[in-house]
PyMOL Python script that loads the backbone (N, CA, C, O; Angstrom):
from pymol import cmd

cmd.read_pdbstr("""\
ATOM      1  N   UNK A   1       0.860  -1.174   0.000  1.00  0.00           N
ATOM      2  CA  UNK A   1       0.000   0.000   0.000  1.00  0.00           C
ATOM      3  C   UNK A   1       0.901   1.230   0.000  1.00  0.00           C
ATOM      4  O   UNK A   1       1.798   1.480   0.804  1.00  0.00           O
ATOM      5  N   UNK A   2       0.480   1.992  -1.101  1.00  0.00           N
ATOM      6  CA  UNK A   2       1.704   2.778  -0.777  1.00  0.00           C
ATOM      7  C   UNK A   2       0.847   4.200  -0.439  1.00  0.00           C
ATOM      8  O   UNK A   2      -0.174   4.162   0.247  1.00  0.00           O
ATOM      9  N   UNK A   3       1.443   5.590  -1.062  1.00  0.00           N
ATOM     10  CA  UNK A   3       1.272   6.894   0.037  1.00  0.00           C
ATOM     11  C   UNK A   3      -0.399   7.098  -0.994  1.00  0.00           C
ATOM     12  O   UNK A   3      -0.729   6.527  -2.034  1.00  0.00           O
ATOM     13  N   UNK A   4      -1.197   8.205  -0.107  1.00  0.00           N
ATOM     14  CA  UNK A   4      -2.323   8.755  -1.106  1.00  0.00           C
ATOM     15  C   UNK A   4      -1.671   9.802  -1.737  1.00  0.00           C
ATOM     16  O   UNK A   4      -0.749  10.495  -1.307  1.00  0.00           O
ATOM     17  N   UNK A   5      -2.343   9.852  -2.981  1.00  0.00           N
ATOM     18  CA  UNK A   5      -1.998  10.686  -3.473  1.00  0.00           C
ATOM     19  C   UNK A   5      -3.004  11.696  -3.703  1.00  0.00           C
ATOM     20  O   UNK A   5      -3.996  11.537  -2.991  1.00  0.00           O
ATOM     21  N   UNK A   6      -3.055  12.852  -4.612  1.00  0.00           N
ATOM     22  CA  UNK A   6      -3.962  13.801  -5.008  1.00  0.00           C
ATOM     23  C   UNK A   6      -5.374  13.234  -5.647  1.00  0.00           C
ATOM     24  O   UNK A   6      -6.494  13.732  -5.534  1.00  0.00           O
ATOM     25  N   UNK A   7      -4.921  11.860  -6.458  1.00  0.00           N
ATOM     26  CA  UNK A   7      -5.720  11.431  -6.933  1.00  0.00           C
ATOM     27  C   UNK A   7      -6.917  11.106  -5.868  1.00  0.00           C
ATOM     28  O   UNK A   7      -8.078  11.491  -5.735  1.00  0.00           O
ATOM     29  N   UNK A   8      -5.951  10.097  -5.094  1.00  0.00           N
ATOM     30  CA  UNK A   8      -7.150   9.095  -3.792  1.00  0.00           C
ATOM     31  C   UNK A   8      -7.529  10.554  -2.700  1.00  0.00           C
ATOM     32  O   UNK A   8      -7.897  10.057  -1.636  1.00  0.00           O
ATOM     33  N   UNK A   9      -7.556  11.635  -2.621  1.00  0.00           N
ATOM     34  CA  UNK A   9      -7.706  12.780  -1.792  1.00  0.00           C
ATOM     35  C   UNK A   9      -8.945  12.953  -2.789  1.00  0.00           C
ATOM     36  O   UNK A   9      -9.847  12.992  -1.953  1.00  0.00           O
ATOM     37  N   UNK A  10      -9.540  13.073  -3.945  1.00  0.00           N
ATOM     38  CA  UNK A  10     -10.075  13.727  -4.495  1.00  0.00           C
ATOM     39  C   UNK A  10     -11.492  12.335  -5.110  1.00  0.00           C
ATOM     40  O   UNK A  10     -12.673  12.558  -5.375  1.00  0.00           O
ATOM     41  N   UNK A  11     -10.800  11.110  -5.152  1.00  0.00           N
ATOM     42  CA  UNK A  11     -11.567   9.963  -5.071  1.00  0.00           C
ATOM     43  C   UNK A  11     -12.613   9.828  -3.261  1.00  0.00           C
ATOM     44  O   UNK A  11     -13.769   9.618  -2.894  1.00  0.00           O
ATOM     45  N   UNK A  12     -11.696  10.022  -2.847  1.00  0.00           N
ATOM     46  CA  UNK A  12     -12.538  10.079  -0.995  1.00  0.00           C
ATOM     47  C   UNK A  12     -13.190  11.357  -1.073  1.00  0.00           C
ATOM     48  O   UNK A  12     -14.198  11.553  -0.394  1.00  0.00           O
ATOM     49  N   UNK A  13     -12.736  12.228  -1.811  1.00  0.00           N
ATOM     50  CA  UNK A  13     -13.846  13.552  -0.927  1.00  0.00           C
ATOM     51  C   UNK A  13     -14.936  13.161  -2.291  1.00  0.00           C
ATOM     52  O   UNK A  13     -15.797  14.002  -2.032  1.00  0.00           O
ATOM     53  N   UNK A  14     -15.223  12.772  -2.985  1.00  0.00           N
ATOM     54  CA  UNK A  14     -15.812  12.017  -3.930  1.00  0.00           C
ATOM     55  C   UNK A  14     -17.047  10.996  -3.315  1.00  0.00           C
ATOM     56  O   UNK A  14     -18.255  11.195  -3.443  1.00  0.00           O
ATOM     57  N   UNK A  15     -16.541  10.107  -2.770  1.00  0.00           N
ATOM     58  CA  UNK A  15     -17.492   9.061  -1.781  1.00  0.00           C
ATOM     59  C   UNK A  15     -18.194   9.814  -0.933  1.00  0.00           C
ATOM     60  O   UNK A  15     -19.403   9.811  -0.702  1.00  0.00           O
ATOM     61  N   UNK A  16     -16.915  10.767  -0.278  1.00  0.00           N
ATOM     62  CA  UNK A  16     -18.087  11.163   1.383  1.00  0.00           C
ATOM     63  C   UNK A  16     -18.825  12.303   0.821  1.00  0.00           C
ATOM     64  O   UNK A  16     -19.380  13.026   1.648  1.00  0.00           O
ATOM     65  N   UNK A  17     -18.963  12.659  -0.634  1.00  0.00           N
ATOM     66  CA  UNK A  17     -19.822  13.641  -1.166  1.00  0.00           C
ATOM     67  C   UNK A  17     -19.130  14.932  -0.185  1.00  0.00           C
ATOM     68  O   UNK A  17     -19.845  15.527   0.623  1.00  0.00           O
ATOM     69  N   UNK A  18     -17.698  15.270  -0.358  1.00  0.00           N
ATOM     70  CA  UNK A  18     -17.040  16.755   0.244  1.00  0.00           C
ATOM     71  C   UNK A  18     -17.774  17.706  -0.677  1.00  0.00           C
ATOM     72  O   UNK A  18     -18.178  17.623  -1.837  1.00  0.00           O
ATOM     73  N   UNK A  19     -17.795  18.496   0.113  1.00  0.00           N
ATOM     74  CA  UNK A  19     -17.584  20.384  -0.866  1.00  0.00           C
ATOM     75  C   UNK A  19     -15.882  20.670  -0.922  1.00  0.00           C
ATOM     76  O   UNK A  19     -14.989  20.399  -0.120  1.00  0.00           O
ATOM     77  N   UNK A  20     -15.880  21.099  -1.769  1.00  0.00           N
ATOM     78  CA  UNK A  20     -14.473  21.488  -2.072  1.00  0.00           C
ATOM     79  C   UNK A  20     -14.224  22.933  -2.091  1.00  0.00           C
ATOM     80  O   UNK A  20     -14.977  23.487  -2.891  1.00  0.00           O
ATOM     81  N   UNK A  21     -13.321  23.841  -1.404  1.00  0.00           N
ATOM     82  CA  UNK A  21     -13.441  25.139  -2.066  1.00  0.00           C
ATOM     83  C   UNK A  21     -12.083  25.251  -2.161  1.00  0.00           C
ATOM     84  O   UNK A  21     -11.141  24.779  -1.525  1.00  0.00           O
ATOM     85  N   UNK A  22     -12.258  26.395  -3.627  1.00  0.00           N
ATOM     86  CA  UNK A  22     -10.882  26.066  -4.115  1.00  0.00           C
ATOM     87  C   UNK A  22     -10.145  27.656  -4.053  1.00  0.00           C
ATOM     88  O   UNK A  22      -9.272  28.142  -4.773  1.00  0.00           O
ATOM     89  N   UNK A  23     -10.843  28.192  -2.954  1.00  0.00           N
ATOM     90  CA  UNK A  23     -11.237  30.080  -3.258  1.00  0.00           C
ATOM     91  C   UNK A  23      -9.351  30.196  -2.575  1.00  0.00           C
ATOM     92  O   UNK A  23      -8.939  29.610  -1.574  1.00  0.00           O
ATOM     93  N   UNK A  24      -8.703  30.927  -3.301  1.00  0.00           N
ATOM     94  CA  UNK A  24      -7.919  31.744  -3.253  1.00  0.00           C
ATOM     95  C   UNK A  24      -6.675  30.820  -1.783  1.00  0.00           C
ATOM     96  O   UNK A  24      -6.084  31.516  -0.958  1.00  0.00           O
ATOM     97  N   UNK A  25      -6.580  29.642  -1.795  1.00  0.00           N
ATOM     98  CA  UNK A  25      -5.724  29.165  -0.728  1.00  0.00           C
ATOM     99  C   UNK A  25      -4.836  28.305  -1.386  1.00  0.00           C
ATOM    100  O   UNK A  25      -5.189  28.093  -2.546  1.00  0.00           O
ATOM    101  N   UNK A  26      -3.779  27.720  -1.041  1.00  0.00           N
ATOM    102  CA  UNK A  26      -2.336  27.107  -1.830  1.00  0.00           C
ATOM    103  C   UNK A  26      -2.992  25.976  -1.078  1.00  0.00           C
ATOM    104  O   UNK A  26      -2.083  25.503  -0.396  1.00  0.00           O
ATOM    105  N   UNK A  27      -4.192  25.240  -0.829  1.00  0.00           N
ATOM    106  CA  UNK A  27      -4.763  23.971  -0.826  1.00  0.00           C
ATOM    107  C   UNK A  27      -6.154  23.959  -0.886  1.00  0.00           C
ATOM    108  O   UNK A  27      -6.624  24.615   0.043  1.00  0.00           O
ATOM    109  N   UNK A  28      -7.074  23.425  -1.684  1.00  0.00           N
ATOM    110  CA  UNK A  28      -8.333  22.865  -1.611  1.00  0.00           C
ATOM    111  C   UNK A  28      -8.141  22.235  -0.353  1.00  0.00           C
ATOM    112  O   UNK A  28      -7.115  21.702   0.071  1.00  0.00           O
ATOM    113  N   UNK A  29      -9.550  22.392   0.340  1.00  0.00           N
ATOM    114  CA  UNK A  29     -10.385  22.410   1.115  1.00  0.00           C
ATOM    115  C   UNK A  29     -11.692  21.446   0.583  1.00  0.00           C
ATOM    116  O   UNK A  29     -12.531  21.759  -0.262  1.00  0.00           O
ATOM    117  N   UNK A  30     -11.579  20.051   1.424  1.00  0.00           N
ATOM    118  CA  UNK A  30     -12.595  19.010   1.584  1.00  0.00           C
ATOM    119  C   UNK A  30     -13.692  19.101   3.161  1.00  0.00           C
ATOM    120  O   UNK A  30     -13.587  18.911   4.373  1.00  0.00           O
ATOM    121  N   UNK A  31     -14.367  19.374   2.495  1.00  0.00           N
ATOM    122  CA  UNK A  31     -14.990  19.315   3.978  1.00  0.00           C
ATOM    123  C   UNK A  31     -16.447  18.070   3.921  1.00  0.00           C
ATOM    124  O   UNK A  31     -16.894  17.908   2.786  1.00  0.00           O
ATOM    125  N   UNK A  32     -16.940  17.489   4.726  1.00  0.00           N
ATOM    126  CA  UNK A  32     -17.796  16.095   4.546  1.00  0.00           C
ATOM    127  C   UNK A  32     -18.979  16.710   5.835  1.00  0.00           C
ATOM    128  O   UNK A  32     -18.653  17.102   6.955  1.00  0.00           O
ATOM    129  N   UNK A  33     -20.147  16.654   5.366  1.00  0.00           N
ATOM    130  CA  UNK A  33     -20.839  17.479   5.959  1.00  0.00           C
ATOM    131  C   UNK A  33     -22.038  15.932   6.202  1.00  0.00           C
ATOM    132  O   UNK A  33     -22.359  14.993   5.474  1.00  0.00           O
ATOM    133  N   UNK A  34     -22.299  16.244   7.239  1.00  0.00           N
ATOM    134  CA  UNK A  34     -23.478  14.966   7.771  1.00  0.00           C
ATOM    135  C   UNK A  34     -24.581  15.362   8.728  1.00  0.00           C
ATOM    136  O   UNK A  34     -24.509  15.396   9.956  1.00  0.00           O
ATOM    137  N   UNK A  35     -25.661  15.668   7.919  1.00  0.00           N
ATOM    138  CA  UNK A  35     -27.075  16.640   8.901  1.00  0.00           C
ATOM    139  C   UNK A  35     -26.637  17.750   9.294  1.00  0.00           C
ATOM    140  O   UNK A  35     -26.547  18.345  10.368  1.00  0.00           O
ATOM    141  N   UNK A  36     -26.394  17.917   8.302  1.00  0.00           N
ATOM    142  CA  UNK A  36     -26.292  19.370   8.661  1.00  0.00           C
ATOM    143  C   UNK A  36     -24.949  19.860   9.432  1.00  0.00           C
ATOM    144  O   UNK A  36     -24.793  21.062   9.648  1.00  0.00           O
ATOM    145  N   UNK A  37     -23.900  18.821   9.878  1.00  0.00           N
ATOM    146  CA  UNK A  37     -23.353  19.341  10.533  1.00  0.00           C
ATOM    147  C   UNK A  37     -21.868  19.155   9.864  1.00  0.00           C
ATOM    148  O   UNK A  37     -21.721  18.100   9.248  1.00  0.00           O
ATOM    149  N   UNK A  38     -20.492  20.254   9.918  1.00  0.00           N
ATOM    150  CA  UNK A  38     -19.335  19.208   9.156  1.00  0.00           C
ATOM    151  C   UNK A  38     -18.483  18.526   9.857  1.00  0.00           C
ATOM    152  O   UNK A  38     -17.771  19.165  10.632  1.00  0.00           O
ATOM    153  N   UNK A  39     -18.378  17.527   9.801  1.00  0.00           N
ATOM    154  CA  UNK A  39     -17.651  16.331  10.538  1.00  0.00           C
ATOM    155  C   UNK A  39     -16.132  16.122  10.313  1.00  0.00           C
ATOM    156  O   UNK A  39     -15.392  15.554  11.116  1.00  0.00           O
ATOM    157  N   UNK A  40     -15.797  16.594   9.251  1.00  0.00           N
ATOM    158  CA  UNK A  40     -14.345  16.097   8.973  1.00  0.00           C
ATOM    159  C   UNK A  40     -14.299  17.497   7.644  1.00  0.00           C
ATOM    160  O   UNK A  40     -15.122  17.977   6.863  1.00  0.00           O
ATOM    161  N   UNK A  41     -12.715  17.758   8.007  1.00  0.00           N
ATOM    162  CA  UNK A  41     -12.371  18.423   6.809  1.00  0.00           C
ATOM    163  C   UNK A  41     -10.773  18.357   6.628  1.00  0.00           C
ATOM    164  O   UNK A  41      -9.974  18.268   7.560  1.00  0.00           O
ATOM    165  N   UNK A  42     -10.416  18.424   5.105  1.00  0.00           N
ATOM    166  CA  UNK A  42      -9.080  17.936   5.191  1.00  0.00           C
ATOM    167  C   UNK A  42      -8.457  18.676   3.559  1.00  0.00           C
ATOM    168  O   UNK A  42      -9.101  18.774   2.514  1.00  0.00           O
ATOM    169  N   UNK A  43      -7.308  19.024   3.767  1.00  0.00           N
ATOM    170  CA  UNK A  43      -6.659  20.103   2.394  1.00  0.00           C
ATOM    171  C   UNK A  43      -6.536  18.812   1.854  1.00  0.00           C
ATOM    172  O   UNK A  43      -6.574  17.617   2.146  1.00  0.00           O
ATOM    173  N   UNK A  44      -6.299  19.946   0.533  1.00  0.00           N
ATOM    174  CA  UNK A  44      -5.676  18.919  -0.917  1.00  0.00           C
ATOM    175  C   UNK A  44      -4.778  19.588  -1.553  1.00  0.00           C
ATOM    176  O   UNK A  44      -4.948  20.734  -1.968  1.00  0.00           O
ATOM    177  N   UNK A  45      -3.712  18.898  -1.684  1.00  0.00           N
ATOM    178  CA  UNK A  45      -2.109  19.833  -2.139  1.00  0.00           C
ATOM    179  C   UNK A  45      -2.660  20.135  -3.890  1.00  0.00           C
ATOM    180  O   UNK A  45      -3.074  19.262  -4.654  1.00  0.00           O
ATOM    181  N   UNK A  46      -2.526  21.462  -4.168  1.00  0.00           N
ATOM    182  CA  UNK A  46      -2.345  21.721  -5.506  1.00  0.00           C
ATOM    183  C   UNK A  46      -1.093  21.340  -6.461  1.00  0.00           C
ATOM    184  O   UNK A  46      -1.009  20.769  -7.549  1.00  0.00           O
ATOM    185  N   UNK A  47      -0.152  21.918  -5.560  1.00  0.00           N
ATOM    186  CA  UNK A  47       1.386  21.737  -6.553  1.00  0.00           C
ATOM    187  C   UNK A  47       1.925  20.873  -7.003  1.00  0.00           C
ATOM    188  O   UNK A  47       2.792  21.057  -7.858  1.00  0.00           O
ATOM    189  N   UNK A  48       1.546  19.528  -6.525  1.00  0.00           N
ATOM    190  CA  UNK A  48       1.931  18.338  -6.529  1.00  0.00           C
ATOM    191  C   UNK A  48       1.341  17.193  -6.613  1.00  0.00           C
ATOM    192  O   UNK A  48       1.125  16.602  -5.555  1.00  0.00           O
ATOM    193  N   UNK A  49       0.835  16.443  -8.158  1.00  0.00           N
ATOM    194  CA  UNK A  49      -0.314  15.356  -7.601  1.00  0.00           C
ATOM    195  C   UNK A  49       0.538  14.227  -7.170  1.00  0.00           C
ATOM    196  O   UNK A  49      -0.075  13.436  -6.454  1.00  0.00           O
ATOM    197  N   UNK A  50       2.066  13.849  -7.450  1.00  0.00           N
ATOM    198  CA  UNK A  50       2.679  12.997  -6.300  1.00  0.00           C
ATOM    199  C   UNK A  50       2.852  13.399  -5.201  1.00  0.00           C
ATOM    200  O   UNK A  50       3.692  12.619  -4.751  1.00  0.00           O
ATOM    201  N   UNK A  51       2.662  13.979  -4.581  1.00  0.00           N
ATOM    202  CA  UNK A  51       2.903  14.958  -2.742  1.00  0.00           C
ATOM    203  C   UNK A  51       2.125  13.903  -2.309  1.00  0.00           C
ATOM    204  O   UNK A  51       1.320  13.444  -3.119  1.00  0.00           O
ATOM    205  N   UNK A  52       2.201  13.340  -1.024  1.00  0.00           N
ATOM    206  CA  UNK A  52       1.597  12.581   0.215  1.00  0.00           C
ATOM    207  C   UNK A  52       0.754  13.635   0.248  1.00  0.00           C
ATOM    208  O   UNK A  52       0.934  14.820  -0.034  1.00  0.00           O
ATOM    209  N   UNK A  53      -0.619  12.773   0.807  1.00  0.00           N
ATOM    210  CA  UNK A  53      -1.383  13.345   1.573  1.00  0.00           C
ATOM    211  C   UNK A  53      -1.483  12.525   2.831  1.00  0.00           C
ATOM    212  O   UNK A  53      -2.596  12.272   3.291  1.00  0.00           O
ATOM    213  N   UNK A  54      -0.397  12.099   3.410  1.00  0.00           N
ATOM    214  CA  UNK A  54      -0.463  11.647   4.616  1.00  0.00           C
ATOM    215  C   UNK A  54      -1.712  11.886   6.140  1.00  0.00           C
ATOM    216  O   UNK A  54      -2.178  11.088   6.952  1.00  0.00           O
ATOM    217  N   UNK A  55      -1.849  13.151   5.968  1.00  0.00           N
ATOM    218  CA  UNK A  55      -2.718  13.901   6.982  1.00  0.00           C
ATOM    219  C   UNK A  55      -4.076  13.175   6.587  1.00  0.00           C
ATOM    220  O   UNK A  55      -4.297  12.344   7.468  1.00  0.00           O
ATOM    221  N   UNK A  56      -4.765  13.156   5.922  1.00  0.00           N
ATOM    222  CA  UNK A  56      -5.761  12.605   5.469  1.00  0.00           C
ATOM    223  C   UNK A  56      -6.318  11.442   6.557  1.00  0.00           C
ATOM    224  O   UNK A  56      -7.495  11.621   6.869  1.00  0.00           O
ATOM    225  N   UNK A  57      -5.865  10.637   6.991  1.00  0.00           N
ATOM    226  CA  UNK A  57      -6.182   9.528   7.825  1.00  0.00           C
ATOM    227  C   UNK A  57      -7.290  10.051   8.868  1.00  0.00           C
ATOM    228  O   UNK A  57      -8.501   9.884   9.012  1.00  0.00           O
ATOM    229  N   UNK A  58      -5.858  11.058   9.794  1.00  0.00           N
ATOM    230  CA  UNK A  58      -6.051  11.644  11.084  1.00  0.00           C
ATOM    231  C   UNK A  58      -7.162  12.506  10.714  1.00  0.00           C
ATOM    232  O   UNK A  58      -7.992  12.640  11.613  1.00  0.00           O
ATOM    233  N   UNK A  59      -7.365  13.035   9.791  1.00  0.00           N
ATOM    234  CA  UNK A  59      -8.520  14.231   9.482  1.00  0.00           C
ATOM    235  C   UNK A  59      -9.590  13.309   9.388  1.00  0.00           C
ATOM    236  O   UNK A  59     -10.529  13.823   9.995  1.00  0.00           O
ATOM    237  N   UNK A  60      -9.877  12.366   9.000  1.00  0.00           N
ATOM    238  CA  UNK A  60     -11.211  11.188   8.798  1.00  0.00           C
ATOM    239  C   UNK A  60     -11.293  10.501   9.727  1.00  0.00           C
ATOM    240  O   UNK A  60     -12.308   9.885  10.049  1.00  0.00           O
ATOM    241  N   UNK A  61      -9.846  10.493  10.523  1.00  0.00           N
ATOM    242  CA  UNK A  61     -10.666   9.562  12.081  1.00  0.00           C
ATOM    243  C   UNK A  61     -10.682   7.901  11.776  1.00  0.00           C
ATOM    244  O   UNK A  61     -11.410   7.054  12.292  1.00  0.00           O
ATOM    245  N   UNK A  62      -9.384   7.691  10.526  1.00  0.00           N
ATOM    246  CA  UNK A  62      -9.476   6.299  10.536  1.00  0.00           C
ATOM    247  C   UNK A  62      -7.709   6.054  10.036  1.00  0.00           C
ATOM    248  O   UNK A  62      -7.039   7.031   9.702  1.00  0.00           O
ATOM    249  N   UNK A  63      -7.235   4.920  10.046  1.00  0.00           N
ATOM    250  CA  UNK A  63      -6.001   4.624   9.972  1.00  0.00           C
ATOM    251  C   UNK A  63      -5.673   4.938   7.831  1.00  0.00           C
ATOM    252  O   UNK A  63      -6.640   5.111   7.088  1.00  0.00           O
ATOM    253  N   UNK A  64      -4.589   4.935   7.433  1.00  0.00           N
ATOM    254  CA  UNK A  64      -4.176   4.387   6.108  1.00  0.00           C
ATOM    255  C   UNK A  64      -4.913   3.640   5.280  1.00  0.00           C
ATOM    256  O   UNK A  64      -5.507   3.956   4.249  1.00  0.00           O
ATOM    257  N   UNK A  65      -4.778   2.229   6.047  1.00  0.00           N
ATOM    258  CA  UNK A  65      -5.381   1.378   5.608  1.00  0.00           C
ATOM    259  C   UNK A  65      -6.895   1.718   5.014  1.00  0.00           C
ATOM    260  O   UNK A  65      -7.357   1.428   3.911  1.00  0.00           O
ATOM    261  N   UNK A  66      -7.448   2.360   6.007  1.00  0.00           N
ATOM    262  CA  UNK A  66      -8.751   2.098   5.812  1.00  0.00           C
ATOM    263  C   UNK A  66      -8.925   3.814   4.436  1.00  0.00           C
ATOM    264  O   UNK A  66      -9.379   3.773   3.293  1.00  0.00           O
ATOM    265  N   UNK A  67      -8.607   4.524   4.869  1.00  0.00           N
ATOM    266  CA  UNK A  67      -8.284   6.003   3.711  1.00  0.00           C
ATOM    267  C   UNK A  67      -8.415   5.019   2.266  1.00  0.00           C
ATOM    268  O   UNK A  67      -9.383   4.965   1.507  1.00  0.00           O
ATOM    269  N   UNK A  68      -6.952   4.181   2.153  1.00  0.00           N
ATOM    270  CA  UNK A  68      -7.433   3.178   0.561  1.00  0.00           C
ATOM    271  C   UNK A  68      -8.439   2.966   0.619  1.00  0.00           C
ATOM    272  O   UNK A  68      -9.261   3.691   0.057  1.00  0.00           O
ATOM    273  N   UNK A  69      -8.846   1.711   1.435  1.00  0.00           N
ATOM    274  CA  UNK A  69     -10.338   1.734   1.099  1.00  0.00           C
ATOM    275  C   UNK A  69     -10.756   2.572   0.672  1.00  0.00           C
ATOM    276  O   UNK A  69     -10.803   2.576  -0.558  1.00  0.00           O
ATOM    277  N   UNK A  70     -11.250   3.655   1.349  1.00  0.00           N
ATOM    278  CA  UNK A  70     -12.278   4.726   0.604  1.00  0.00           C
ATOM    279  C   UNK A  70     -11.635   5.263  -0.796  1.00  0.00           C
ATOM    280  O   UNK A  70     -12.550   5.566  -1.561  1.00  0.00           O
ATOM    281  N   UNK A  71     -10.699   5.419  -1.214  1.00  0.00           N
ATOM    282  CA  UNK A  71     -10.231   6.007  -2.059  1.00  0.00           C
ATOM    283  C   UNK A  71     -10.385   4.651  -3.223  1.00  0.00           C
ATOM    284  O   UNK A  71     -10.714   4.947  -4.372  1.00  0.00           O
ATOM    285  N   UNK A  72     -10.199   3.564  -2.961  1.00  0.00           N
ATOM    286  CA  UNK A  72     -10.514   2.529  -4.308  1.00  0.00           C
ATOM    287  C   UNK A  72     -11.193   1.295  -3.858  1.00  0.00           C
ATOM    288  O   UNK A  72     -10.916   0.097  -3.909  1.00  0.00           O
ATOM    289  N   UNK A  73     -12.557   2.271  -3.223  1.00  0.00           N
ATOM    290  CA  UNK A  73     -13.706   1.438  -3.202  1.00  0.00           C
ATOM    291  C   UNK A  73     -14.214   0.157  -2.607  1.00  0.00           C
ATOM    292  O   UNK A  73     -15.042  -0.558  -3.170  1.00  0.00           O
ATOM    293  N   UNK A  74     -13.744  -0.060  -1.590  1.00  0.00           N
ATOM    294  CA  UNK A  74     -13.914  -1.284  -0.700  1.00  0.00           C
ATOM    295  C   UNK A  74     -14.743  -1.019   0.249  1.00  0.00           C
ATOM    296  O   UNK A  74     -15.591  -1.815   0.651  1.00  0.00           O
ATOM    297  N   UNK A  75     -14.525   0.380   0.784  1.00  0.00           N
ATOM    298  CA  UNK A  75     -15.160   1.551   2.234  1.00  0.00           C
ATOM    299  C   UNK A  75     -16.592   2.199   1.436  1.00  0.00           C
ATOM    300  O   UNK A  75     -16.709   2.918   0.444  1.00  0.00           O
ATOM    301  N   UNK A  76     -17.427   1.681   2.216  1.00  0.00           N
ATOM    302  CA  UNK A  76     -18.371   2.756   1.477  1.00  0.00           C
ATOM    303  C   UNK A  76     -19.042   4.200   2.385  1.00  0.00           C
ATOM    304  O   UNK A  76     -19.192   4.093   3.602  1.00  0.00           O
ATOM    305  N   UNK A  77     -19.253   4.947   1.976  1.00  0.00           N
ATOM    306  CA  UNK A  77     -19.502   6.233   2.694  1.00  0.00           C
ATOM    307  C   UNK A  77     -20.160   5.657   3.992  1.00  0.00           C
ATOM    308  O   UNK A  77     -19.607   5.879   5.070  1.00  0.00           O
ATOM    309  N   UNK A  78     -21.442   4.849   3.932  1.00  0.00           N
ATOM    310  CA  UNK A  78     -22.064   4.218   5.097  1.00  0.00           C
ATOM    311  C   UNK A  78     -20.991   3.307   5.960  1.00  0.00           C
ATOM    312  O   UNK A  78     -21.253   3.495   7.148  1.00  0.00           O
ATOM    313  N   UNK A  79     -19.968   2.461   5.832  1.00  0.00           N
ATOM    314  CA  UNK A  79     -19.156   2.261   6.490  1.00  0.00           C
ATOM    315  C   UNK A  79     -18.470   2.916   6.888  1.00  0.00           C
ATOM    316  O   UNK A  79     -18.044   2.379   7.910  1.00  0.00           O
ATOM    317  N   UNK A  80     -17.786   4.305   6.680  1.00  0.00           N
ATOM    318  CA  UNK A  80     -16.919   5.554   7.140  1.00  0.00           C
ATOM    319  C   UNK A  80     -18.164   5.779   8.569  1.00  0.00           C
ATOM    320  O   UNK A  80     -18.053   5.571   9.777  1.00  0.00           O
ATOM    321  N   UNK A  81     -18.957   6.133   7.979  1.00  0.00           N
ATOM    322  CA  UNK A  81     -19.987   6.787   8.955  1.00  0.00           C
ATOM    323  C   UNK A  81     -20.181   5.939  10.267  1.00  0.00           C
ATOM    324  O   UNK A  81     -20.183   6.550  11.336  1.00  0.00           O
ATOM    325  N   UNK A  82     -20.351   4.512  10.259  1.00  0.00           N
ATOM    326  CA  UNK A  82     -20.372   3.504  11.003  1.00  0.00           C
ATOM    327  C   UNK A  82     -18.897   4.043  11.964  1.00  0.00           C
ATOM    328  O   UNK A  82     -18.901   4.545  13.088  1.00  0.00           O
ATOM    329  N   UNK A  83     -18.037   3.819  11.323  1.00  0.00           N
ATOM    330  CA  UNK A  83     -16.749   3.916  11.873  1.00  0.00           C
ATOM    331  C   UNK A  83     -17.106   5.085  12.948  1.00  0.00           C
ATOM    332  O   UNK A  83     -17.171   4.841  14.153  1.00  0.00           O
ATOM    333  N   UNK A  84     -17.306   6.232  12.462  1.00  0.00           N
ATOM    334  CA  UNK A  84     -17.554   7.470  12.762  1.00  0.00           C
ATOM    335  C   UNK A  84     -18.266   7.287  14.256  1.00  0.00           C
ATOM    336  O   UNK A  84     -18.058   7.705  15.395  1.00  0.00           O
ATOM    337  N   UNK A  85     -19.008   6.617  13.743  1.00  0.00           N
ATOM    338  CA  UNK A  85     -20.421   6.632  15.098  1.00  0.00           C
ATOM    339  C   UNK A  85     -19.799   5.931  16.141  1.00  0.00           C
ATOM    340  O   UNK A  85     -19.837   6.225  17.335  1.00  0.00           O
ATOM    341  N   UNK A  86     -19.222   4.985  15.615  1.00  0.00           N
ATOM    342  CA  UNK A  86     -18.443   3.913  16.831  1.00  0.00           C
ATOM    343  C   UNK A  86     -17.162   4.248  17.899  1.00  0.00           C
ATOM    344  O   UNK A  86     -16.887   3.584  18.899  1.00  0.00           O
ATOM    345  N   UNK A  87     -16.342   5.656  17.337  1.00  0.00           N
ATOM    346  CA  UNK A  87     -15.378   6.638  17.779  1.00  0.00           C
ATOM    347  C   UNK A  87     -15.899   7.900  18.507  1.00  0.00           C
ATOM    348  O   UNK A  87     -15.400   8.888  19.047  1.00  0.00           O
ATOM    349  N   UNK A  88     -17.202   7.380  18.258  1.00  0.00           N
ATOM    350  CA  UNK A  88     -17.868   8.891  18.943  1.00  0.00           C
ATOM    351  C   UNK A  88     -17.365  10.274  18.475  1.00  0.00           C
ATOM    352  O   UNK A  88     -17.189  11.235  19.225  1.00  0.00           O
ATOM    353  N   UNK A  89     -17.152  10.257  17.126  1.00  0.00           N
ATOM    354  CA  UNK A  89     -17.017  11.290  16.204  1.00  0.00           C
ATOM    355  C   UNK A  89     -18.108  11.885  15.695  1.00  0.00           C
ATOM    356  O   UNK A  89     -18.047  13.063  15.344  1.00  0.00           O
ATOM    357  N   UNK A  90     -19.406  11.065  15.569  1.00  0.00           N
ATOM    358  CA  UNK A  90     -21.013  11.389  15.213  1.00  0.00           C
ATOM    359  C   UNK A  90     -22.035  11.953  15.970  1.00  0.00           C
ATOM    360  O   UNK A  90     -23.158  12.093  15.484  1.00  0.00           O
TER     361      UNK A  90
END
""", "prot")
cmd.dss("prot")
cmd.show_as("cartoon", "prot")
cmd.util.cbc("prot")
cmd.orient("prot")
């Protein structure tokens, strides 16, 4: 398994249905919004689509491992959320 990249940052804010804003900052901005409320938010490097997005994990409240998942489809938004609820992040 190797690092996420820009791609799998933009595949996950994809699943958890993010808003993205791309207004005037040297990173997009994912944010994952659930009833109304936003639960997780996490940059996305412009300059570089090989750059780590290492941070990504800790911003979702789940390990590496599980980030792939979401990024190539094993994790589904309702399982993130599960996760979520079970960390008392929800």
């Amino acid at each position: 398994m190797g690092k996420l990249t820009q791609k799998d940052a933009f595949a996950i804010a994809k699943k958890l249905k993010a808003t993205i804003d791309r207004k005037g900052k040297a990173h997009d901005m994912a944010s994952i919004w659930h009833e109304g409320k936003c639960i997780a938010i996490y940059g996305i490097r412009r300059a570089s689509r090989d750059k780590g997005h290492g941070h990504i994990p800790g911003a979702l409240f789940v390990g590496p491992h599980d980030c792939h998942r979401l990024a190539d489809c094993p994790m589904s938004q309702a399982e993130w959320l599960g996760v979520m609820k079970e960390k008392g992040n929800l």
